[in-house]
N, C-alpha and C positions, 0 to 999 in steps of 0.2 A: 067801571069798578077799579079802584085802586089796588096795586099792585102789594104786595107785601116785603114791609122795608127792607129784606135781606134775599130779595128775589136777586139782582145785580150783586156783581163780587165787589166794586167798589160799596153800596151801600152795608153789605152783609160786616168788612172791613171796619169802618165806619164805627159800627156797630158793635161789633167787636172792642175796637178802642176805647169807646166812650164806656162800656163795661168794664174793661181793664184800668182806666181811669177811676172810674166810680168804687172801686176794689181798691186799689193804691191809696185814693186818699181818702176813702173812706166815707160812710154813707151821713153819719152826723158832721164831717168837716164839710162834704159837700150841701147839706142838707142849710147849715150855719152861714155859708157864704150868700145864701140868697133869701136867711131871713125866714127859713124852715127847718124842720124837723128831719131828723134821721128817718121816721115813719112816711113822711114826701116822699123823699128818695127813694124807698123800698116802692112805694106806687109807682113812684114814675118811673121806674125801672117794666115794673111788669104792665107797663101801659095803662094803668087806672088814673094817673093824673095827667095833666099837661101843665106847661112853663112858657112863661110868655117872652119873645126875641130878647130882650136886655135880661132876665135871666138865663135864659140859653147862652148869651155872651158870658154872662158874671162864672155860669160853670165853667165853660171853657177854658178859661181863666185860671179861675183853681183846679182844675183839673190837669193844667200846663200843658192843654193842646190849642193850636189854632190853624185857622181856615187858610190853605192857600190856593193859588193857583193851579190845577192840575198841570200845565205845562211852566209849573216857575222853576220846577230843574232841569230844563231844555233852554237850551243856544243854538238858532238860528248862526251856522255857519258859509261864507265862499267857500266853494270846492277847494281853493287853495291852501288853505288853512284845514281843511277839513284832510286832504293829502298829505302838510307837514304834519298834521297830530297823529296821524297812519305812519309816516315816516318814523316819528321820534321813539311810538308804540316799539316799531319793530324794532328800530337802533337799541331799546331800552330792555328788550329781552332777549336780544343778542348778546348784548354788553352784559347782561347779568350773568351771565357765564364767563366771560372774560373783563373781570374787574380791575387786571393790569393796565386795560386800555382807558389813559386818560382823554383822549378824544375822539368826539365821533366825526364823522367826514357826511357835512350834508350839502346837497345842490343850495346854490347862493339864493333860491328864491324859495326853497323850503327854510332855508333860514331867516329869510327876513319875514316870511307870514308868520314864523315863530315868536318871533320877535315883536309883530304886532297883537298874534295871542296873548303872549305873554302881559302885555301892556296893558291889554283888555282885563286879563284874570288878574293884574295888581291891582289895577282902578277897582273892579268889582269885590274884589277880597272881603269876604265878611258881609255882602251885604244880601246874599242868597241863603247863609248860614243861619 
């Protein structure tokens, strides 16, 4: 037996979205972008229609959400790098109380893993956003 779509808090989510989408732009804008009616939308909201993959896409779309990766906001880190961004955390809430201090004092190999993050998060800039 099939499970019911908002049993899991990710689909329940999910689900939630694509309501609040279908709300925002509305059931005739949504209904228009694939070639139906506002009265579709009302169905296929309360499960009496279905929509087939390239309109499933074409909503998404107008609805201005899409599919990613569950893990495409995660970075696989070395411990080393994963120790200067620990470091830098705490230099960075330290320092926020003392904003006189123009520099921080870090070990030469916290600095240079920094330095390689850093190189890593210019190259990627924008392209996880």
């Amino acid at each position: 037996m099939r499970k019911h779509l908002t049993e899991s808090k990710k689909s329940a989510n999910n689900y939630a979205l694509i309501f609040n989408a279908i709300h925002a732009v509305g059931v005739s804008s949504s209904g228009e972008a694939i070639g139906r009616d506002a009265s579709f939308i009302t169905r296929l909201k309360a499960n009496d229609k279905k929509i087939s993959l390239d309109e499933f896409v074409t909503l998404l779309g107008t609805w201005n959400l899409e599919l990613t990766d569950g893990d495409a906001d995660k970075v696989s880190i070395d411990r080393i790098l994963f120790k200067a961004l620990s470091e830098l955390s705490h230099k960075q809430i330290n320092n926020a109380t003392t904003p006189a201090e123009e520099k921080t004092v870090l070990p030469r190999q916290t600095y240079e893993a920094l330095l390689v993050f850093a190189r890593i998060g210019v190259a990627t800039l924008g392209k996880t956003l």
